[in-house]
C-alpha positions, 0 to 999 in steps of 0.5 A, a space after each residue: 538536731 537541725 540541718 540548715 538549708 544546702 547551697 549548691 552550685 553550678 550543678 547539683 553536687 552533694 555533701 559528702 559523708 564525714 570522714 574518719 581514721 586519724 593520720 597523725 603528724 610524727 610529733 610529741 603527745 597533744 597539748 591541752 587543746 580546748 574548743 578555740 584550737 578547732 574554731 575558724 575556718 580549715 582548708 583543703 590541702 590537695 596534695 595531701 588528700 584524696 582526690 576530690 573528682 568534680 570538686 576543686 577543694 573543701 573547708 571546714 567551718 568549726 563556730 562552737 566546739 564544746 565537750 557536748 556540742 560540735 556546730 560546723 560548717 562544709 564547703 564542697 567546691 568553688 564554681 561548683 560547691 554545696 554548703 551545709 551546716 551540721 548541729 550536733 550533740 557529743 557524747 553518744 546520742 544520735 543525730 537525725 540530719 535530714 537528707 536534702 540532696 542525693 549525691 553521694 559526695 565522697 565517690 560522685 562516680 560511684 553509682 550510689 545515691 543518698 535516699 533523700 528525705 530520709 535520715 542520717 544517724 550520726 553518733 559524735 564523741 571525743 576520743 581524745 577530748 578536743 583533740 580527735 572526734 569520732 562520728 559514727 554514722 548510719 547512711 540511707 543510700 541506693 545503688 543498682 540493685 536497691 536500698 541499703 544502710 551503709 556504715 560510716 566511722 569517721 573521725 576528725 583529728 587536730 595534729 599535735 601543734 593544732 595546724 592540720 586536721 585530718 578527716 578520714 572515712 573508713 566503711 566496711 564495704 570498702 577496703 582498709 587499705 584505701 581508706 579516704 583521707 583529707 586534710 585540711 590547715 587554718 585559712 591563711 596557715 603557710 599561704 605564700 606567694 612565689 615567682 618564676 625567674 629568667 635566666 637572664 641577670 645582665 644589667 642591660 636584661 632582666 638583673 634590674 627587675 630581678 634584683 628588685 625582687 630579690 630584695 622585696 623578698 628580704 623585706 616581706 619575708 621579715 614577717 615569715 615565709 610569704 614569698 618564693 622564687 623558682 629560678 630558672 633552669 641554668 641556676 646553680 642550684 637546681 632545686 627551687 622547683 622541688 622545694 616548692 613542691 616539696 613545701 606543698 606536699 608535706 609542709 602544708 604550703 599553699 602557693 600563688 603565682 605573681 607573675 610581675 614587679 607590679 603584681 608583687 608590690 600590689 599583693 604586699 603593699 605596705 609591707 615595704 615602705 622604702 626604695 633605694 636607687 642604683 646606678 646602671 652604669 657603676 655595679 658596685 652600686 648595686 651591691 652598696 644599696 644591698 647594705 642599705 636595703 637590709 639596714 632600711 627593709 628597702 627595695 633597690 630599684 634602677 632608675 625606669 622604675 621611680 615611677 613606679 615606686 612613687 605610684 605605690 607610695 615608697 619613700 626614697 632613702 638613697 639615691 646612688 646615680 652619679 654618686 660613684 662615678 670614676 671611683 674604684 671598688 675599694 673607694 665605693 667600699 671604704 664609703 660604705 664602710 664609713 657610712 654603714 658598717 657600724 649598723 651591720 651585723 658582725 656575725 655575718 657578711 657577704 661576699 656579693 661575687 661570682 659573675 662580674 662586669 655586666 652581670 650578677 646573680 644576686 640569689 643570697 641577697 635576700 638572706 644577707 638582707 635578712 641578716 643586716 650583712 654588710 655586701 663586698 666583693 673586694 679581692 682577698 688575693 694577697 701578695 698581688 699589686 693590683 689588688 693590694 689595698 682591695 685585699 687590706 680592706 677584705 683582711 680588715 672586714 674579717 678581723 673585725 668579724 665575730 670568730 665563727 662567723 660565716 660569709 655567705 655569698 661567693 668571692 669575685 671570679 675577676 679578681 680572686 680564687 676560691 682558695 684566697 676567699 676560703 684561706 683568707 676567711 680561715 684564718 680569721 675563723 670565719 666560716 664560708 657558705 657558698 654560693 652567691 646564687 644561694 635561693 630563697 634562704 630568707 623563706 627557707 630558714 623559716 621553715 621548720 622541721 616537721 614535729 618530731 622529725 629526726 635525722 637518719 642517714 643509711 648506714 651500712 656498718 654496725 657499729 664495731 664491725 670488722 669489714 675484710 675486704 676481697 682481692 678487689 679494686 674497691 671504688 667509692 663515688 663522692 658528690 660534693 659542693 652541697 649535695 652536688 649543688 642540684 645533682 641530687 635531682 638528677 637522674 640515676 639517683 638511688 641505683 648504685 651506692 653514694 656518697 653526698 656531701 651536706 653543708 652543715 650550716 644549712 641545719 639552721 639555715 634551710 632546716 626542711 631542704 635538708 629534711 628534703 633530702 633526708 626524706 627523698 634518700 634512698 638505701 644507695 645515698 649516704 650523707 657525708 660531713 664537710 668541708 673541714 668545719 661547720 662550713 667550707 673552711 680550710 683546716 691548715 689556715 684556722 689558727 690552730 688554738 680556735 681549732 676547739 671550738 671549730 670541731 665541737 661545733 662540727 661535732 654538733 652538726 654531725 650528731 644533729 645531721 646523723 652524720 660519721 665520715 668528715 671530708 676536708 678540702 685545703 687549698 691554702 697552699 696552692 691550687 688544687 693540681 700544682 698546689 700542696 691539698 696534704 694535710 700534716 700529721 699533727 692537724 690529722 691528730 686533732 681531728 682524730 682525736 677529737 671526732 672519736 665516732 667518725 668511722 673515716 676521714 676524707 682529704 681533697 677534690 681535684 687527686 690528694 696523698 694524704 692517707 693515714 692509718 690510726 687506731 682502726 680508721 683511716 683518712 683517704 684522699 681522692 685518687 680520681 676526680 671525674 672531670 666534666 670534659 673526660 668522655 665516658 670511655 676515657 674515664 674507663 681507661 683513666 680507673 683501669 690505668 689507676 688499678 695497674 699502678 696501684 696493683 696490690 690489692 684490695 686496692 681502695 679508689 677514692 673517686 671525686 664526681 662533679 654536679 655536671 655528670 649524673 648518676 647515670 653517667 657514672 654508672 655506665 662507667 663503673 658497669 664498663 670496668 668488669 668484675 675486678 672492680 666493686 663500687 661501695 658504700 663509702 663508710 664499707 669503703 672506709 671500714 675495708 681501708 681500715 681493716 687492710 690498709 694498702 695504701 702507703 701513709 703520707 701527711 705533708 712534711 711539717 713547717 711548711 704552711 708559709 
């Protein structure tokens, strides 16, 4: 077989031999691949590979691939690179390729040269057919202390959806556990773009650009996963980063920098072909134009930025200065209403709050995009003259909302609480996602699963066992507010038992986050189910003839998500301290009833008092919430004081911790109380309480919910 001319770079630098030892994706068997599922062009994906030393990357050019015959092409390197084409013969005859370069390209600092102008010996043939082909090869090489023959068994093997080819070189003079591994994806397979964000959202600072953004993002992600933000470091949701490097090392992502509105409207001309204009000085504009924008596929943009608009092209739909003027929110709305609200998705909504006045962080703009949502923030306080026909428009979005729909987003913190949004939701069926920095979703849900990946959480009970507790003070530690809303990355993860609260909705909406998670869990982390449904719900304010339908979609959730502790949190009587966060007996008996597998049960955030004990498992509340403000050794004294009222023992501490305080915060604590006290795992916790239930039972009295 022929050898076509090498081509090199800056310096001379070789091919390398071909490489072996297939790394299969975890996924189901090949499918019937054929010579098309290998042509085109493949490359490196660095993250997954094996260091290339003086070479920047690698590809592959597959131009025939039959059952006799495999013709492909090597790139090695950019700047510096070697070309060649190899012609080869499949089925065990051997393939002399002349040696035109010596260096030995797997190893260039190894002190081994290729003899040229002799020969290489290959044998090619197909293991699996198409799907992984062998090379055997016979080597002329030089090294200190002479000529040698070195051997090669290589192969290269398509993955189970025929998107990563892995090439691997296995010799007998190197070790078996370090063999030499690359692999390579389509061209174009999972390219994306991301950029960086500021943490600056005022109007009058980086919100006009920002926003800009946001919502070319909801319209260029239509066509998939192609562009990414990593927000900055005061973001809610501290992850971003991790996510995209997660994305490059397992999920075959190829990332590119754009670093300005300008360079994202050149790398994604036409793909967006509208703009709509807001009004700096009414913010309720902004949020109108996202309703448009996910109805349009337009960018929203303040006025310095027609200019450029018209430079690229974009029409004008909508033109909001001076349209709002003097006007109230609810007046803005009801228009919006009026105009837009047939159009929009009755699934789903969101509530653009949070920050108000000059700011907003409009992170989940993105997905309500994605989702033709209807954008709001509209007060849902009830009973409050100031915000009365605000909260009739709010009660009217909801009722006309499809049951089980979902609110993203977060509600006004200048006009409502967390418990009136998350009631007044409830008690339409409506679940809630939170929050309105919520990241990326419109890439993330683009992403799936990687083939054959399975959900495994770290259990510490066997199923059935009879845990007998000791004469100890027994604590739990719970992270909450989905995953802790960026704690997960904070530092101590992973050296004393805990517990993780998961937002369940992300198994469709962020599906590789959570494989994330799972996949970075160690023995100490335990996932958990909440909050009261499949979604931030609150059990006391779903009617209770829609309670089926809200558990059995909590029961698919949990069995997809590996999941058998289920935590409610219900403030719809009040505020977490002055407030009424019990739960009555008759709602606990659904619950119990119809999630049979669920090893316990968890009640509120701030301290509760419900505690119920029946058929062999228990629902706890939390009888500590570690505040951000405590010092490390007020909340010593805080958990000694708490094991001297509650002085039977064992005596079972519930312990609520917040995103501000890490792992190691928590740890330090716990190592001050001494050796009376033991933190747990959360379901050995539960399955102690059950075995001898110290705690004395309370639900709220019943008929008391106005």
């Amino acid at each position: 077989m022929s050898t076509r001319p090498i081509l090199l770079g800056l310096r001379p630098v070789l091919l390398m031999c071909l490489i072996g030892t297939s790394l299969l994706l975890a996924g189901p068997a090949h499918a019937m691949f054929s010579g098309e599922n290998w042509q085109g062009k493949w490359v490196l994906i660095p993250e997954q590979s094996s260091a290339l030393d003086v070479f920047d990357t690698l590809s592959l050019d597959f131009r025939e691939v039959t059952a006799d015959r495999v013709t492909m092409g090597e790139r090695w390197g950019s700047d510096r690179f070697l070309e060649e084409v190899l012609d080869l013969n499949v089925g065990g005859a051997v393939n002399h390729v002349p040696i035109q370069h010596k260096v030995f390209a797997s190893n260039v600092f190894m002190g081994v040269r290729r003899e040229v102008g002799l020969t290489r010996s290959i044998k090619a043939q197909w293991v699996e057919p198409f799907a992984k082909l062998e090379l055997l090869e016979v080597l002329p090489v030089h090294s200190s202390q002479g000529r040698s023959n070195l051997d090669h068994k290589s192969t290269i093997a398509l993955n189970g959806d025929g998107t990563v080819l892995t090439w691997t070189i296995t010799r007998p003079t190197r070790s078996s556990d370090a063999p030499l591994v690359y692999r390579l994806k389509r061209e174009g397979y999972r390219d994306a773009f991301f950029m960086k964000m500021t943490d600056n959202w005022g109007i009058d600072e980086d919100l006009p650009a920002q926003a800009a953004l946001i919502t070319l993002q909801g319209v260029v992600n239509r066509q998939g996963p192609l562009l990414y933000f990593v927000y900055g470091e005061q973001w809610d949701f501290r992850f971003t980063g991790q996510i995209k490097d997660y994305y490059q090392a397992k999920k075959q992502f190829s990332f590119k920098e754009l670093k300005t509105l300008r360079a994202a409207l050149t790398q994604f001309k036409g793909q967006v072909s509208n703009y709509i204009v807001w009004d700096k000085d009414v913010r309720t504009s902004l949020i109108v134009s996202f309703t448009l924008a996910g109805l349009e596929d337009a960018i929203v943009v303040s006025e310095e930025f027609i200019p450029l608009m018209e430079e690229f092209g974009l029409k004008q739909v909508a033109d909001f200065r001076g349209k709002f003027t003097g006007q109230r929110d609810v007046e803005i709305y009801q228009w919006a209403y009026d105009q837009y609200w047939d159009r929009c998705s009755k699934d789903y909504i969101v509530w653009m709050g949070g920050d108000a006045g000059r700011r907003m962080r409009p992170g989940v703009a993105d997905f309500g995009m994605n989702k033709k949502c209807f954008f709001t923030d509209l007060s849902t306080k009830a009973n409050d003259p100031k915000w009365e026909d605000e909260y009739a428009m709010a009660d009217k979005l909801f009722s006309e909302m499809n049951p089980m729909g979902i609110c993203f987003g977060w509600h006004s913190y200048a006009k409502d609480k967390e418990r009136d949004h998350v009631k007044l939701a409830s008690s339409h069926v409506i679940r809630v996602s939170g929050l309105h920095t919520l990241p990326n979703t419109s890439f993330n849900m683009q992403v799936p699963l990687s083939p054959g990946f399975k959900f495994r959480n770290h259990f510490n009970v066997k199923a059935g066992e009879t845990i007998t507790p000791e004469r100890k003070v027994y604590i739990a530690a719970v992270q909450t507010d989905s995953l802790g809303i960026g704690a997960w990355t904070r530092p101590g993860r992973g050296t004393i038992p805990y517990a993780w609260q998961v937002s369940m909705n992300w198994l469709w909406m962020s599906p590789s986050v959570l494989e994330m998670f799972y996949d970075q869990a160690t023995p100490n982390d335990l996932f958990i189910a909440g909050l009261s449904g499949p979604g931030y719900m609150y059990a006391k304010a779903i009617p209770r003839d829609a309670l089926p339908q809200v558990i059995d979609q909590s029961l698919e959730f949990m069995k997809s998500l590996d999941l058998n502790i289920f935590e409610f949190m219900d403030y719809s009587e009040g505020a977490s301290i002055e407030g009424n966060p019990d739960l009555p007996r008759s709602l606990i008996d659904i619950y119990f009833e119809k999630m049979p597998d669920a090893i316990g049960f968890l009640n509120g955030y701030a301290p509760a008092y419900t505690f119920m004990h029946q058929d062999g498992r228990v629902l706890v509340s939390y009888d500590y919430y570690m505040s951000q403000g405590r010092s490390e050794r007020e909340v010593v004294a805080d958990l000694r004081e708490l094991a001297a009222i509650n002085d039977r023992r064992p005596y079972f501490l519930l312990m609520h911790v917040r995103q501000w305080s890490d792992i190691t915060r928590v740890k330090a604590v716990l190592d001050e109380l001494g050796p009376e006290f033991e933190v747990v795992p959360l379901d050995v916790f539960l399955k102690m309480a059950a075995t001898d239930p110290t705690f004395e039972e309370y639900t709220r009295p019943e008929g008391s919910l106005p």
